[in-house]
Structures are given as structure tokens and as C-alpha cells.
C-alpha positions as CSV (number, residue, x, y, z in Angstrom):
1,X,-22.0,-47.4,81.6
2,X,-22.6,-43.8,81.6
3,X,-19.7,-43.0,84.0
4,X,-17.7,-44.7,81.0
5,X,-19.2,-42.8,78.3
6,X,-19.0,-39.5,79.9
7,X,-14.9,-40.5,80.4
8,X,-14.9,-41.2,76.8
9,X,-16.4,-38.1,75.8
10,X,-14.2,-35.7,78.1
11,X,-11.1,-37.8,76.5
12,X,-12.1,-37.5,73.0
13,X,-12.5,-33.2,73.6
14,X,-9.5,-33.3,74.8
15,X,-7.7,-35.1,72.0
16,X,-9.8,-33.1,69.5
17,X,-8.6,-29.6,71.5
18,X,-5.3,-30.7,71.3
19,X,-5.9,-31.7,67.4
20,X,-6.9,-28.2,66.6
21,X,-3.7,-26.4,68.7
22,X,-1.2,-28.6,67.1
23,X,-2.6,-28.2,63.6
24,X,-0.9,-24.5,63.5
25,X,2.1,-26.4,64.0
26,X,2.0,-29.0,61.3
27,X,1.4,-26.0,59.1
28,X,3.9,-23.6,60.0
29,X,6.1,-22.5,56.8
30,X,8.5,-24.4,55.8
31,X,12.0,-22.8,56.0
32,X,15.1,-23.3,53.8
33,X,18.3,-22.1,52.9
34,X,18.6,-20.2,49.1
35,X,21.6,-20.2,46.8
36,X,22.3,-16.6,48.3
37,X,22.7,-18.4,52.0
38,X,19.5,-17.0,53.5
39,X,17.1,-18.5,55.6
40,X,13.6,-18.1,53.5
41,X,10.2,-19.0,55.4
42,X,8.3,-20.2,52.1
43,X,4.4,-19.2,52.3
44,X,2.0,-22.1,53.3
45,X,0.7,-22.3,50.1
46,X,2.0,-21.2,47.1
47,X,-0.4,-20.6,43.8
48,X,1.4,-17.7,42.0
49,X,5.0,-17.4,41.0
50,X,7.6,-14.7,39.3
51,X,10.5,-15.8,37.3
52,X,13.5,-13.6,37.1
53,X,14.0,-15.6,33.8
54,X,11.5,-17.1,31.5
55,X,15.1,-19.7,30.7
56,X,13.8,-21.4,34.3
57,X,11.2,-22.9,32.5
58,X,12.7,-26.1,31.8
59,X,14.1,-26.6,35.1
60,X,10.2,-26.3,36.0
61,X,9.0,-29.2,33.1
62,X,12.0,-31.4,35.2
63,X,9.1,-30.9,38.6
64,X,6.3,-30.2,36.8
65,X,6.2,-32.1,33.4
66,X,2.5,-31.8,33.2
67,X,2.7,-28.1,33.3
68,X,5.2,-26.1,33.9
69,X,3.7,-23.2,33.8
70,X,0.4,-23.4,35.8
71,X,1.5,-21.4,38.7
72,X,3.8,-18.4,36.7
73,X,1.9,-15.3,36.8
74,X,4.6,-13.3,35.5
75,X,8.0,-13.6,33.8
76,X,11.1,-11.7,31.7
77,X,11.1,-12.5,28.2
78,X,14.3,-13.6,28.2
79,X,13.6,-17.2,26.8
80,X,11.6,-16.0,23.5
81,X,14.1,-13.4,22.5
82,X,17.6,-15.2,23.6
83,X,15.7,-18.9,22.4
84,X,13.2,-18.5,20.3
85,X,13.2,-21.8,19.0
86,X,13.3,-23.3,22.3
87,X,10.1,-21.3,23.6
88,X,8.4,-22.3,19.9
89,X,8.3,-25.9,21.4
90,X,7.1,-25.3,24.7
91,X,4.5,-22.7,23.2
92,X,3.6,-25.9,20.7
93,X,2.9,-28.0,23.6
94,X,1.7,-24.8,26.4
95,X,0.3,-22.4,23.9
96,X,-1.1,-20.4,27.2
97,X,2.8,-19.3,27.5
98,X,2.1,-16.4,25.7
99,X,-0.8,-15.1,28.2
100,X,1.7,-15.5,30.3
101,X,2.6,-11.2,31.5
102,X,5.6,-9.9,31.2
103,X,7.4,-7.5,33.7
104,X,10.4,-6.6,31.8
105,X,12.8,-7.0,29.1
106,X,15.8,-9.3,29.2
107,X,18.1,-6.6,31.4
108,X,17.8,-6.8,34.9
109,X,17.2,-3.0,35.3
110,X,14.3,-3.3,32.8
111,X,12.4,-5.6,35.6
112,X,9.4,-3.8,36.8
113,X,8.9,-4.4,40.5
114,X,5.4,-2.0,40.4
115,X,4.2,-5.2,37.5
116,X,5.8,-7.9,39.6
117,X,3.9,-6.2,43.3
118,X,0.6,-6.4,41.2
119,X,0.3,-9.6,40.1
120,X,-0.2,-10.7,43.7
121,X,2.9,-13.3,43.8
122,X,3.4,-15.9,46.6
123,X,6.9,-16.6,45.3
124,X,9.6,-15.0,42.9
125,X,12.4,-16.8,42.0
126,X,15.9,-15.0,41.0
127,X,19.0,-15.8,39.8
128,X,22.5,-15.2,41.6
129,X,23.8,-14.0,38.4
130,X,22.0,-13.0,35.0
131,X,19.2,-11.3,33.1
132,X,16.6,-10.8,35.8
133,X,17.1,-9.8,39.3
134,X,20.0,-10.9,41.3
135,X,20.9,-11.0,45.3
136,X,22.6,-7.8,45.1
137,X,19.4,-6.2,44.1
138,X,18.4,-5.6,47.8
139,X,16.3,-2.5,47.6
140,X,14.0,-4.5,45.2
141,X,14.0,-7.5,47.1
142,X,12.8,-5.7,50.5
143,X,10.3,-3.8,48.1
144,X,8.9,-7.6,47.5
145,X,9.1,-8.4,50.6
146,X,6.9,-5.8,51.9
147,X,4.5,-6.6,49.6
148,X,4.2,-10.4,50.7
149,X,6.4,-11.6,48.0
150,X,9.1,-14.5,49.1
151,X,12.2,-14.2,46.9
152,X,14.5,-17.7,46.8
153,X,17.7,-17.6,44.6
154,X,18.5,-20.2,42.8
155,X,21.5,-20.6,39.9
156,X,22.6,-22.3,37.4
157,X,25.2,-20.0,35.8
158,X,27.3,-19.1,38.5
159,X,28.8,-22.3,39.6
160,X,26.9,-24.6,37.3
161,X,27.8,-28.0,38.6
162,X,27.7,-27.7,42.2
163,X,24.7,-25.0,42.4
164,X,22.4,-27.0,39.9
165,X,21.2,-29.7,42.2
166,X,20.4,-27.5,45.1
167,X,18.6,-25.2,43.0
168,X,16.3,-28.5,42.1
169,X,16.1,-29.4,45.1
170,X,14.6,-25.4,46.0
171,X,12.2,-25.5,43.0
172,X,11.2,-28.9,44.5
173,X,10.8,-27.3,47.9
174,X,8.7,-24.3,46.3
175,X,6.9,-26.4,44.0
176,X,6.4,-29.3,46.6
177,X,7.6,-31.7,43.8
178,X,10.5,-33.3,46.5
179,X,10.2,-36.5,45.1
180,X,10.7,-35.6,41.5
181,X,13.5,-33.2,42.3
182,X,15.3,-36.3,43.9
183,X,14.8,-38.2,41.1
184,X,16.5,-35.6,38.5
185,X,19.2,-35.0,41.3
186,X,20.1,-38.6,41.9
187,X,20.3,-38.9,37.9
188,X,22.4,-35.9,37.9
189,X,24.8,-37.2,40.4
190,X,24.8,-40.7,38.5
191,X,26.3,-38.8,35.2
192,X,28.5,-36.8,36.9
193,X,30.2,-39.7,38.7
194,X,31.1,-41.4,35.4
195,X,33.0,-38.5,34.3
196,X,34.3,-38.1,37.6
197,X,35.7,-41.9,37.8
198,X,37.3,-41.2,34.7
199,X,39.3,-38.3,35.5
200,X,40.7,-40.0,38.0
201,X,42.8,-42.3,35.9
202,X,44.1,-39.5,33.7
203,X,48.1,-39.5,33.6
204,X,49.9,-36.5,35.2
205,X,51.6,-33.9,33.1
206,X,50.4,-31.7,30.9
207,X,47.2,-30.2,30.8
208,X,44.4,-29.7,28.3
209,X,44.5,-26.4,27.0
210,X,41.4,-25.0,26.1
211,X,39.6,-22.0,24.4
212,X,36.3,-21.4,25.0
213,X,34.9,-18.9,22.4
214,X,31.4,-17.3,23.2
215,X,28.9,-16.6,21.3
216,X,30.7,-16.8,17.7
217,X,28.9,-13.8,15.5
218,X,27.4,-11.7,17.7
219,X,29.8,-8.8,17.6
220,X,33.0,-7.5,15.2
221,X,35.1,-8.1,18.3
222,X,37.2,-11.0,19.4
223,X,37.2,-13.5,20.7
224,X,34.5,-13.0,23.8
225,X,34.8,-15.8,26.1
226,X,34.0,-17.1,29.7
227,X,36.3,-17.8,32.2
228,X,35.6,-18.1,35.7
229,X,31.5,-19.3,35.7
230,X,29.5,-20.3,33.3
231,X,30.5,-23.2,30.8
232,X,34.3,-21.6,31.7
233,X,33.7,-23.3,35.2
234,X,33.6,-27.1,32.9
235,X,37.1,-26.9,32.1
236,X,38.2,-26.1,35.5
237,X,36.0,-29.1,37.0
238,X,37.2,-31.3,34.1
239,X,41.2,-30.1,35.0
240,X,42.1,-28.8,31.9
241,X,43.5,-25.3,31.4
242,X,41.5,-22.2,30.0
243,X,44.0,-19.9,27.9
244,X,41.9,-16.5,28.7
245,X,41.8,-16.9,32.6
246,X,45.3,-15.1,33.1
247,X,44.0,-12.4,30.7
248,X,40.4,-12.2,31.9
249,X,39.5,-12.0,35.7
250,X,35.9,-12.6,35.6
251,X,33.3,-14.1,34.4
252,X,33.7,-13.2,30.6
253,X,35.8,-10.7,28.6
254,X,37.2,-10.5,25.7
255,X,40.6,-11.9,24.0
256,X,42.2,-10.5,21.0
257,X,43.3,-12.9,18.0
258,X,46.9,-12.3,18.5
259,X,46.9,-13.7,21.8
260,X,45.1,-16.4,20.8
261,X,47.3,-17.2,17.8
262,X,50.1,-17.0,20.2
263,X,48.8,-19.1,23.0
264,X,47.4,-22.0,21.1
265,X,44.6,-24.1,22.4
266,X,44.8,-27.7,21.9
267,X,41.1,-27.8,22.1
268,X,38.6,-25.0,20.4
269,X,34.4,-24.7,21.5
270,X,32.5,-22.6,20.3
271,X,28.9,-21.7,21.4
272,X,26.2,-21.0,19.4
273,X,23.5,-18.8,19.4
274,X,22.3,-19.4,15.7
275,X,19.2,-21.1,14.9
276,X,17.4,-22.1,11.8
277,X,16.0,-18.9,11.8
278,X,19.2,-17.0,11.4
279,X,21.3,-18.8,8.6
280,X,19.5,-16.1,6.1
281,X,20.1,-13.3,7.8
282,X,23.5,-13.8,10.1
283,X,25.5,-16.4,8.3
284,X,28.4,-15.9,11.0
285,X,26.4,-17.3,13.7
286,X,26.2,-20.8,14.3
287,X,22.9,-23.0,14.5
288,X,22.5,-25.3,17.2
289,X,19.4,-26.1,19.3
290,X,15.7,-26.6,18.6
291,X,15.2,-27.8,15.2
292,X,18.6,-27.9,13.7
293,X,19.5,-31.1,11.8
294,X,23.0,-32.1,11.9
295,X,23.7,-31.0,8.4
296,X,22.7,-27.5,8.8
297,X,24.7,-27.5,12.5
298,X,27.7,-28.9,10.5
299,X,27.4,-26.6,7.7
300,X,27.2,-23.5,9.7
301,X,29.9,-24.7,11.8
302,X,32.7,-25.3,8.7
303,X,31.1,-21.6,7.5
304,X,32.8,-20.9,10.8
305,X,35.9,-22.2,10.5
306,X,36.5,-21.0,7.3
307,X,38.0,-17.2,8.5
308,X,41.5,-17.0,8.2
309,X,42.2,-16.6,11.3
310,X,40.6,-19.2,12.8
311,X,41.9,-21.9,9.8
312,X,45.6,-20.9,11.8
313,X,44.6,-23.0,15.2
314,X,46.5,-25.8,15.4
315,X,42.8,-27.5,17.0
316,X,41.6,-26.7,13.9
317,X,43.7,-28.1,12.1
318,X,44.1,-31.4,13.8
319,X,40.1,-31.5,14.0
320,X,39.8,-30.7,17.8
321,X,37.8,-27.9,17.0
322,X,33.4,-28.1,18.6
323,X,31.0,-26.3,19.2
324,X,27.7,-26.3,21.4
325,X,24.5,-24.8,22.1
326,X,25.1,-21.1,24.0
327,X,22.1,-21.6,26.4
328,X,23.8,-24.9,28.5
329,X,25.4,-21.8,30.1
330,X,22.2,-21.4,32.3
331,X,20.2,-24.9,32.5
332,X,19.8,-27.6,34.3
333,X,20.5,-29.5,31.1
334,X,23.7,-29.0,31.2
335,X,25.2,-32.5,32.9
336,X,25.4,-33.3,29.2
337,X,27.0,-30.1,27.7
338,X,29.6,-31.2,30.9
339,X,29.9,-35.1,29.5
340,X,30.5,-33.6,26.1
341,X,33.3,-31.6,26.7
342,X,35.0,-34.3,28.7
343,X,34.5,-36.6,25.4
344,X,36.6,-33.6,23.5
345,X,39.5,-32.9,26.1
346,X,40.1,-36.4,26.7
347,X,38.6,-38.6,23.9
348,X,40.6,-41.5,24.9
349,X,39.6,-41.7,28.8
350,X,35.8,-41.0,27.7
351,X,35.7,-43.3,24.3
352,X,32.7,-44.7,25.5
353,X,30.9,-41.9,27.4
354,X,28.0,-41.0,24.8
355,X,26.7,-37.5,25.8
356,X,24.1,-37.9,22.9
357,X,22.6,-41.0,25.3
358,X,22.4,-38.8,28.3
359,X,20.8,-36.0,26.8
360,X,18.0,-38.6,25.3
361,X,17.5,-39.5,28.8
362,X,17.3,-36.0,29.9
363,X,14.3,-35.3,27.6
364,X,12.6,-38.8,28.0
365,X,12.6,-38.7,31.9
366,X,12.6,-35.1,33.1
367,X,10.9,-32.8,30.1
368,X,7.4,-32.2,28.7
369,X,8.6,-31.9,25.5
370,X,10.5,-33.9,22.8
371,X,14.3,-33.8,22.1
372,X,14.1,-32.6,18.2
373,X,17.9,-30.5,17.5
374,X,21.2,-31.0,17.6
375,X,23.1,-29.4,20.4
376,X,26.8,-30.0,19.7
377,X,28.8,-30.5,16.7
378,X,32.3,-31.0,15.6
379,X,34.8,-30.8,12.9
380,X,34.3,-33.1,10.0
């Protein structure tokens, strides 16, 4: 009997030595690949987080619906001053948002890497493209990393539609919400295969033509636009033709009238970076998002289309004239900015695709806060 317990003994030391080496193992960082195609050992445990851009925020409420903000210990102020109706709802629900420090303005260059170093981050999170930091920011991003700071790029601007499930899926990874991330992605995917299914019937021959004009009112020059990225990268997906891309080789420039009196669109968007807060002040903007009923999103939208110049489109006249919220550019969100500019290029083939449905959805399922705005309007 002792012989036996004494083998016991020496059996169970051994399993618990070999317990205690492997456990090293089972913890070793986890690595994965970023939107910029590096290989990024994320930190055993991650507490503390930078954003490039405060906009991630709701890409966080789609992990972390609770609290999205629990582990930011620093951000750009991008969303308050580019959104400010949009933050008002998540400071509603998270007034602690505003303790929230800030390490910049809403320019890349303004981002403060001596702030960022001392508020002790595990992880920062960039863009590819936009306000904050991006991958060709190198000498910042090796100043992070000698600090103990892991940088991950993720991106929803760039190429929107492909890009925005794997940057879910890296939040997820960060975060260690996997199972929520495949949730949204899986959704995602759903909506995007009915619009999908449906381009495939469309007849061949003659493209959509479509003008995409950005950011209506914020400067005396026109007609700003996007082209290749951003919500310019829907009509390519959705095989229509965007007037401006012989004219304008990157991501956005800027068209003059003539041309686009000349080379009529059959389809006209706008986007809108007008709230209810702006009518008073800058009537040539147009309100969409938080807040805005659909009668003051109409109204500012006819006050719109009542310039000369614009009264002179032919998708003006025939009532093929839209426009939508500016910040679908950059958000996860925007699967249903995507459905409704199928709905407008081909209302026939998507008759009864309801992009108003699918952005319910969005907000029931995957955000801490209510849906209350209107996000896209059209001509009367």
C-alpha cells in the first residue's frame, strides 16, 4: 500500500511539474495579421487601449455593447467634433466619455505620441487611412513600440466592404469578444449576399452612372467627391460607373460644375454632414443622422436642390436625386448605406431590399444605443 501511494505521489509531481512548464505555453501571446499585413504578437492581457479615432467607437458597442468604453484610456476627438450628435447619444448612455483624455485634435499630425506613451496603453488601434495615425506613420509607431505599446490597423474607409469584417474580427481578437465579432460578421455577410444575388441578374449594357457629391456645404468649391475608397468604392462593388474617376485619381478631389453638367449622372448622392444643430447657422448643409426627423432631412435636402445648378441634372429632375449620412464613409454600419445605394441604382432589381429594416437590425443586435435619426433621404 505504501509502495502504491508513494508511485502515486511521484506521478502526480510529475504531472503537476509538467502543469506549471506548459502553462507558459497556453499563455503565450496570441499573434495575428493587421489590415497593414503585419504579424502583431497581442499582449497577454490587455486593460488599456488608444484609439486613433474616437469614430471606432461603435465598432466597439458591436463587441462590447455593455461598455464600449471601459478599456479606452485615450482617444482623438474626432467623433464629438465631426459627429456631435452621434457622440451626444453615447455620452447620454456613457456619460464617463467625456473623462475619457484626449491626445490630439482630429489631424493626424496633431496626435501626441508623448500623451499616448503616458497613459500606459497595452494596445492602440489606427486606421490605414484617416484622421488619426496611419501605417505610413512608422517613426511613431516604433516610438510605441518601444514603449510597450502594440499598434493593430484596422479600416473601414479604405476598402469599406472587404476590410470591415476583418477589422471586426481584430477588435474581436484585441477585445477577446470572438464570438460576438462572428456574430456581427456572419450578419454582415448575410446582407451583403442579398445584394450580391441580385446583381447577378442585372441585364448587360449600359451602366449606372453615378455622381457622388461629398460633403454638400462645406466649402464654396465644387463639387468635392470620392472616387476610389470610401463610399466611391460602393459604386464600383455595385458595377455602376462613377463620372469623377477619369477626372480624379484618388481617393477624393474635386469636380467643377461644368463637367458635371456635361457628363450627366443618372443617379445623384449627396452626403451630409448637417445636423439639427446646423440648419440655423449653415442652411447649405444637409441634416442627417442622430436626431433628425425625416421632415427636417427632407427639407434641408429640397433646400439643396434648389441651386440653379443643381435643378439642371437630369437625376434631378427625374427624382433620382439622395442623399445620406457623411460618416457611413468610416463605420462598420455601413452594410446599410451599401443596401441603400443598390435600392437607388437599381430600384427595380432591389424593389424589395428595405435598407431601413437592416439598419433597425443593426442597432437592435449590435449597438448600445437606440436607432433615433434618419440617415438617408430622397427626392420627394
Amino acid at each position: 500500500m505504501f509502495t502504491m501511494l508513494m508511485l502515486f505521489i511521484r506521478r502526480f509531481s510529475i504531472i503537476l511539474a509538467l502543469t506549471y512548464l506548459l502553462l507558459p505555453l497556453c499563455a503565450q501571446a496570441q499573434v495575428i495579421t493587421d489590415l497593414a499585413g503585419r504579424q502583431v504578437d497581442l499582449p497577454e492581457k490587455i486593460d488599456r487601449i488608444l484609439l486613433g479615432e474616437s469614430r471606432y467607437i461603435p465598432a466597439l458597442g458591436i463587441l462590447q455593447p455593455d461598455d464600449p468604453l471601459r478599456q479606452i484610456v485615450g482617444m482623438l476627438p474626432d467623433f464629438k467634433l465631426a459627429d456631435p450628435a452621434g457622440y451626444q447619444q453615447y455620452q447620454q448612455q456613457f456619460p464617463h466619455i467625456d473623462a475619457i483624455p484626449l491626445i490630439g485634435r482630429s489631424a493626424r499630425d496633431s496626435f501626441s505620441v508623448e500623451q499616448a506613451i503616458a497613459l500606459d496603453a497595452d494596445v492602440a488601434v489606427f486606421g490605414l487611412e484617416g484622421h488619426g495615425p496611419t501605417s505610413k506613420d512608422s517613426r511613431l509607431i516604433e516610438q510605441l513600440k518601444q514603449a510597450g505599446v502594440t499598434v493593430v490597423f484596422v479600416d473601414f474607409r479604405q476598402e469599406p466592404i472587404k476590410n470591415t469584417p476583418t477589422s471586426i474580427t481584430i477588435l474581436g481578437q484585441v477585445l477577446g469578444q470572438m464570438e460576438r465579432a462572428s456574430t456581427f460578421n456572419k450578419f454582415y455577410q448575410q446582407q451583403l449576399d442579398a445584394i450580391e444575388q441580385r446583381l447577378q441578374t442585372l441585364p448587360a449594357g449600359k451602366r449606372t452612372k453615378v455622381f457622388l457629391h461629398s460633403r454638400v456645404g462645406l466649402g464654396s468649391t465644387c463639387c468635392e467627391t470620392m472616387v476610389n475608397g470610401m463610399m466611391g468604392h460602393f459604386i464600383d462593388w455595385l458595377a455602376a460607373d462613377n463620372i469623377a474617376t477619369e477626372y480624379v485619381p484618388g481617393t477624393a478631389g474635386i469636380i467643377n460644375r461644368e463637367y458635371l453638367l456635361i457628363n450627366q449622372p443618372d443617379v445623384y448622392i449627396a452626403t451630409a454632414i448637417g445636423s439639427v444643430n446646423t440648419l440655423t447657422d449653415s442652411p447649405q448643409f444637409i441634416a442627417l443622422g442622430a436626431g433628425v426627423s425625416h421632415e427636417l432631412a427632407q427639407q434641408s435636402f429640397q433646400h439643396n436642390l434648389s441651386a440653379p445648378w443643381l435643378a439642371q441634372l437630369d437625376a434631378v429632375k427625374q427624382k433620382r436625386a439622395f442623399a445620406i449620412w457623411h460618416h457611413f464613409y468610416n463605420s462598420p454600419l455601413n452594410i446599410a448605406a451599401l443596401q441603400a445605394f443598390a435600392k437607388w441604382l437599381y430600384p427595380n432589381a432591389f424593389n424589395d431590399l428595405n435598407p431601413d429594416t437592416t439598419l433597425e437590425e443593426i442597432y437592435r443586435r449590435f449597438q448600445p444605443i437606440e436607432l433615433n435619426g434618419t440617415y438617408w433621404v430622397g427626392t420627394n
